[in-house]
C-alpha positions as CSV (number, residue, x, y, z in Angstrom):
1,X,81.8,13.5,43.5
2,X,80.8,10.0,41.8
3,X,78.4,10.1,39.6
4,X,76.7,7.3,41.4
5,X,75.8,10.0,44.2
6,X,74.9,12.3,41.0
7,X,72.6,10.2,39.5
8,X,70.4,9.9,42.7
9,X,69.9,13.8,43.1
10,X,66.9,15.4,42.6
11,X,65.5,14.8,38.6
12,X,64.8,18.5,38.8
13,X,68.5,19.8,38.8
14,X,70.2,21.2,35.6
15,X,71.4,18.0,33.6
16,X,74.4,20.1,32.0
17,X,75.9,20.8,35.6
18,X,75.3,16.7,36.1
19,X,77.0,16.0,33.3
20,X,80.3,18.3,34.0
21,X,79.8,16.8,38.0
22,X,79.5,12.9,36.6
23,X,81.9,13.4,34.0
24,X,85.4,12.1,35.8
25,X,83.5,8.9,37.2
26,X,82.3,7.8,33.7
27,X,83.7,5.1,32.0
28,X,86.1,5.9,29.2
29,X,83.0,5.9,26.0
30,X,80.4,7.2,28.7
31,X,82.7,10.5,28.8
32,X,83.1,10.5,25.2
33,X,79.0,11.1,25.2
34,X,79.1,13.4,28.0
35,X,82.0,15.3,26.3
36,X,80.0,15.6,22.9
37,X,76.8,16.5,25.4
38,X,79.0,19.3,27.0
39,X,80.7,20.7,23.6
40,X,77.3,21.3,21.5
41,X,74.6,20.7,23.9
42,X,71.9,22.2,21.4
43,X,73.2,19.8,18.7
44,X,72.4,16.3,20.8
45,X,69.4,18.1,21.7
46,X,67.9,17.6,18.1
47,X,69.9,14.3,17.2
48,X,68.3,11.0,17.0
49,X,70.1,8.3,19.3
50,X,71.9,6.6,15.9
51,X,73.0,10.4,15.3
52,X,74.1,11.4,18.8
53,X,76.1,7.7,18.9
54,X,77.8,8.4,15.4
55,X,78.6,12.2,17.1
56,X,79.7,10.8,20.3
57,X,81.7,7.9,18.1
58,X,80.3,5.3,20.6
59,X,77.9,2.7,19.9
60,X,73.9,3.6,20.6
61,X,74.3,1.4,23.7
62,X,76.8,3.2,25.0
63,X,74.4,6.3,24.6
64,X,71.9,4.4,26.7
65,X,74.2,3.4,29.1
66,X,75.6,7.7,29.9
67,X,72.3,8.5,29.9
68,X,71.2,6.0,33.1
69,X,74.6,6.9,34.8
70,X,73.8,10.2,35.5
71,X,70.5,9.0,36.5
72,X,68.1,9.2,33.5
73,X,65.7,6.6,32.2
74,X,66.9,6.6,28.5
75,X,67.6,8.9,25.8
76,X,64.2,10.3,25.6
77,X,63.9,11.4,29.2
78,X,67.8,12.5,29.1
79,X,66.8,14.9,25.9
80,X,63.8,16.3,27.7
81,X,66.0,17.2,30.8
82,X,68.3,18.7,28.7
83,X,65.5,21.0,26.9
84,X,64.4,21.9,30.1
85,X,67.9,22.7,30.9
86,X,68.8,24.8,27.9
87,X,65.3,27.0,28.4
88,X,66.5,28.1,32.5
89,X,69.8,29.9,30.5
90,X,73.4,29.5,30.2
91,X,75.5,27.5,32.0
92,X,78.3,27.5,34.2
93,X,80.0,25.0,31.8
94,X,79.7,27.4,28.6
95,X,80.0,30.4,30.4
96,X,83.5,30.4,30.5
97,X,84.9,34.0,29.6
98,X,87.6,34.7,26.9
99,X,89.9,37.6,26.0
100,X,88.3,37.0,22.7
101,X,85.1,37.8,23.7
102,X,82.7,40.7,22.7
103,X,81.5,43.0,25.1
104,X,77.9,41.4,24.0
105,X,79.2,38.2,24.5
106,X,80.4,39.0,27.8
107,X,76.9,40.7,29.0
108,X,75.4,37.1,27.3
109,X,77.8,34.8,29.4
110,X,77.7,36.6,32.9
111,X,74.1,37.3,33.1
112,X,73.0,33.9,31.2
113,X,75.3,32.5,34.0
114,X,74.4,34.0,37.0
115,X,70.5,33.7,36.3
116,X,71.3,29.7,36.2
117,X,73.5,29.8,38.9
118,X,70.9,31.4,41.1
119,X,68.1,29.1,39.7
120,X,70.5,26.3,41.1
121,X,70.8,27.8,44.4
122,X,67.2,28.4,44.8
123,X,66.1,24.8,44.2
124,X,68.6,23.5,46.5
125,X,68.0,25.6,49.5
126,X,66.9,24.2,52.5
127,X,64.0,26.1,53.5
128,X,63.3,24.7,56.4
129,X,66.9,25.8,57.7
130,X,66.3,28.9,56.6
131,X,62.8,28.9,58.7
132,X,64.7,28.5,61.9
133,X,67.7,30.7,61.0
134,X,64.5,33.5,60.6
135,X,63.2,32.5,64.5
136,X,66.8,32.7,66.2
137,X,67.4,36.5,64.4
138,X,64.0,37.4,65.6
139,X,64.6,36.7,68.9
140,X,68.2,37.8,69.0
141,X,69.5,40.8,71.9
142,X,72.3,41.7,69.2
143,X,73.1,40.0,66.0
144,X,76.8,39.9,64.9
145,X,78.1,39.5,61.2
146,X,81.5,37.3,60.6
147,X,83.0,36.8,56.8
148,X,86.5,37.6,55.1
149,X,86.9,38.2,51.3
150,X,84.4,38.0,49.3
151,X,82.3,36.9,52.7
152,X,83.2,39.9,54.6
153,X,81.7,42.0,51.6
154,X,78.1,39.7,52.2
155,X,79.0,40.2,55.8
156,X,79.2,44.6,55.3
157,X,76.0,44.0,53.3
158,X,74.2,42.0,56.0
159,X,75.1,44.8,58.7
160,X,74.4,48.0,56.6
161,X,70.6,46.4,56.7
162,X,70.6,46.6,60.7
163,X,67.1,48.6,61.3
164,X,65.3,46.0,59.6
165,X,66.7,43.8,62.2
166,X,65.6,45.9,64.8
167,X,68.6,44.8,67.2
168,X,72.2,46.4,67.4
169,X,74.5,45.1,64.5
170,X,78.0,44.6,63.7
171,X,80.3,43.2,61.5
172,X,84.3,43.8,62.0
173,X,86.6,42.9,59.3
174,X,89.8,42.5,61.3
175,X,90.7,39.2,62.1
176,X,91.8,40.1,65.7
177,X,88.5,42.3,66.6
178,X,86.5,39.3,65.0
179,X,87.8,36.8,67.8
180,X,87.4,39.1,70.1
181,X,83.6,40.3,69.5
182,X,83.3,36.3,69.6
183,X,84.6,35.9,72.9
184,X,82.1,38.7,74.4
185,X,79.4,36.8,73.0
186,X,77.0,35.4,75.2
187,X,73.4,33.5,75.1
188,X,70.9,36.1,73.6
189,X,72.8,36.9,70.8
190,X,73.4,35.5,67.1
191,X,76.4,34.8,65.3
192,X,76.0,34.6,61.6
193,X,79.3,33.4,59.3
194,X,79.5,33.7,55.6
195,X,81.8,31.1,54.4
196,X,81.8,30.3,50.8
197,X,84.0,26.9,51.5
198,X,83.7,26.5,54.9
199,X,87.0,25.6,55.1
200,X,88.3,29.0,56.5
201,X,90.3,28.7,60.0
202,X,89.5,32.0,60.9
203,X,85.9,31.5,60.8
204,X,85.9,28.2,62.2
205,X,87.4,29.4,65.2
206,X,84.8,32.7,65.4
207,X,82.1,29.5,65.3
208,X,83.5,27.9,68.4
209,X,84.3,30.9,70.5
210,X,80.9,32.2,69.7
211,X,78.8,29.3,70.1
212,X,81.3,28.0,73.4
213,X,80.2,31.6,75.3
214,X,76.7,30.4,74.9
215,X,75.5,32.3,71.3
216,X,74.1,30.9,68.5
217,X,75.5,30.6,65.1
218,X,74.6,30.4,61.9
219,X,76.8,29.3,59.1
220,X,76.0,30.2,55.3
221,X,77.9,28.3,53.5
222,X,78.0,26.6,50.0
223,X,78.9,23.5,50.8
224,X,79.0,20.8,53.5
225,X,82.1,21.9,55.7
226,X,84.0,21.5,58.8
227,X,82.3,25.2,59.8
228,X,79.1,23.2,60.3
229,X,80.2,21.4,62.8
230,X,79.9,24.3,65.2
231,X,77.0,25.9,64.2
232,X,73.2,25.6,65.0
233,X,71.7,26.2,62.1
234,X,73.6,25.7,58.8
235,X,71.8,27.4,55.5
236,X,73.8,25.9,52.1
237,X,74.1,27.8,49.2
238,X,75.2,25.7,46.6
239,X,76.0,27.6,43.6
240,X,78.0,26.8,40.0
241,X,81.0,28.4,41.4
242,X,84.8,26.9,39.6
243,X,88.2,27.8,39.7
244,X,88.7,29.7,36.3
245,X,89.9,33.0,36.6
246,X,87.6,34.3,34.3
247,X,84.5,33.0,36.2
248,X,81.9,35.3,37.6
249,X,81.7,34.9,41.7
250,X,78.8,33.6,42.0
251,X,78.8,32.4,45.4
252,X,78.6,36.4,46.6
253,X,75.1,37.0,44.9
254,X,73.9,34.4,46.2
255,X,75.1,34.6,49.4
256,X,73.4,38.8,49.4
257,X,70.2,36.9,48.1
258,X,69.9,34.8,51.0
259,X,70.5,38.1,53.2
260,X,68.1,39.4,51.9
261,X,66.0,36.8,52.6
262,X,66.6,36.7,56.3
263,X,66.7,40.6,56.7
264,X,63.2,40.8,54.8
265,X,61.4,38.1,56.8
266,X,62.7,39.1,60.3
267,X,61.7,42.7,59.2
268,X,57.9,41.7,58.5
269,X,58.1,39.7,61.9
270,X,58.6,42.4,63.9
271,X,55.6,44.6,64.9
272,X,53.8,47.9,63.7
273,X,55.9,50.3,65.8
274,X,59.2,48.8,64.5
275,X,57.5,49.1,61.0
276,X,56.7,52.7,61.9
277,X,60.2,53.7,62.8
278,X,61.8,52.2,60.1
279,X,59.4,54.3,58.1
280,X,60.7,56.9,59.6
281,X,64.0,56.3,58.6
282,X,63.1,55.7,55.2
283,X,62.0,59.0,55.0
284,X,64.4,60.6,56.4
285,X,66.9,59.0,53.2
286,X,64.6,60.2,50.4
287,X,64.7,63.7,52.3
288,X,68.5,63.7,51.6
289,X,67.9,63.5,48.0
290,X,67.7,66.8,45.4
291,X,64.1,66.6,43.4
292,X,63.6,68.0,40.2
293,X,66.8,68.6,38.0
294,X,70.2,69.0,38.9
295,X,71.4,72.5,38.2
296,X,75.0,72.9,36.6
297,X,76.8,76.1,36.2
């Protein structure tokens, strides 16, 4: 992504992630700042712009001009964006795990990192997206579930939550059985796909056959994608997801969070007798657990 397009994003967005975004379309000495940003973040954050210049070994001009390419006034409004992002937590740039690692330092990283990943997420979400992804569930006749991977897990998750749907469920894992619950699909019902890229044949293919027999589908995604192309309504959740091995899957939690989301707000729009049952059922699960102590022999 250019940093260009970087700089003209939201001024509410977590300057460390713009940096590590902007950082290949920098000029040579611009990336030497951002570099020196990235290594000791907390370090710039209390240096003068003569000190930061003599840390980055560029020129305080050169200072000036990182700060306005990933679209900041000046050095003063570039260090209050980075204060603000150093108090939301760790992030996905100096999260990276090592073997070396504590088990504290582990718990530090992988919390610190998915509580600003998930910050991210929230800010970029598209409410109004997810508004009309809330009216076609509600008025769904039977709501199917598509994902594989990591996605098929969210998928299993989204399914297991059924009553608060109030509408018949599903969600096959089988490639095969996935096309062909897409090809019985018909106008009434709701086809939801969890793609991480949104770059997954399979799924893409689940999107037309659903949507061509006359369903709807929504895509949850985490990034603009061929899927999109075939859906209705297309809910992106953009997350601080990278390719190290090491790296906590963010993408999944965030994808559950939005299930959530849609499960709990087509839930509280459907009416007192659905509310009643699902009472019901509630009960019924705390009836299957033991109260009081558990006796051993």
């Amino acid at each position: 992504m250019a940093y260009e397009e970087i700089s003209s994003r939201n001024t509410g967005q977590n300057i460390l992630e713009i940096v590590r975004q902007a950082l290949p379309g920098l000029r040579k000495s611009e990336r030497k700042v951002a570099n020196r940003v990235l290594e000791d973040p907390n370090r710039i954050l209390n240096a003068a712009l003569a000190e930061a210049a003599a840390l980055s070994d560029v020129s305080e001009p050169t200072v000036i001009r990182f700060c306005v390419a990933i679209g900041c006034s000046g050095y003063q409004e570039f260090k209050l964006r980075l204060a603000h992002s150093l108090a939301l937590g760790t992030t996905a740039t100096h999260s990276v795990l090592s073997k070396n690692d504590s088990t504290a330092e582990l718990v530090e990283k992988i919390f610190g990192y998915t509580m600003t990943s998930l910050d991210w997420a929230r800010s970029h979400l598209d409410t109004q997206a997810l508004g009309e992804a809330i009216a076609l569930l509600s008025g769904a006749r039977s709501i199917e579930f598509f994902g594989l991977g990591a996605s098929g897990i969210v998928a299993l998750d989204a399914q297991q939550k059924f009553p608060l749907f109030g509408v018949p469920c599903g969600a096959q894992a089988d490639t095969h059985q996935q096309l062909m619950t897409a090809s019985m699909m018909q106008a009434g019902d709701v086809a939801v796909i969890f793609s991480n890229t949104g770059h997954t044949i399979a799924m893409i293919e689940v999107a037309k056959v659903a949507k061509d027999g006359g369903a709807k589908v929504i895509a949850v995604s985490g990034s603009r994608s061929p899927l999109l192309d075939h859906c209705d309504v297309a809910i992106l959740v953009e997350t601080l997801d990278n390719t190290d091995i090491y790296t906590p899957t963010i993408s999944r939690i965030a994808a559950l969070v939005v299930v959530d989301i849609l499960c709990s707000a087509v839930g509280l729009r459907r009416d007192a007798e659905h509310g009643q049952r699902f009472e019901n059922m509630k009960q019924l699960l705390r009836n299957q657990r033991v109260n009081g102590p558990v006796k051993t022999s």
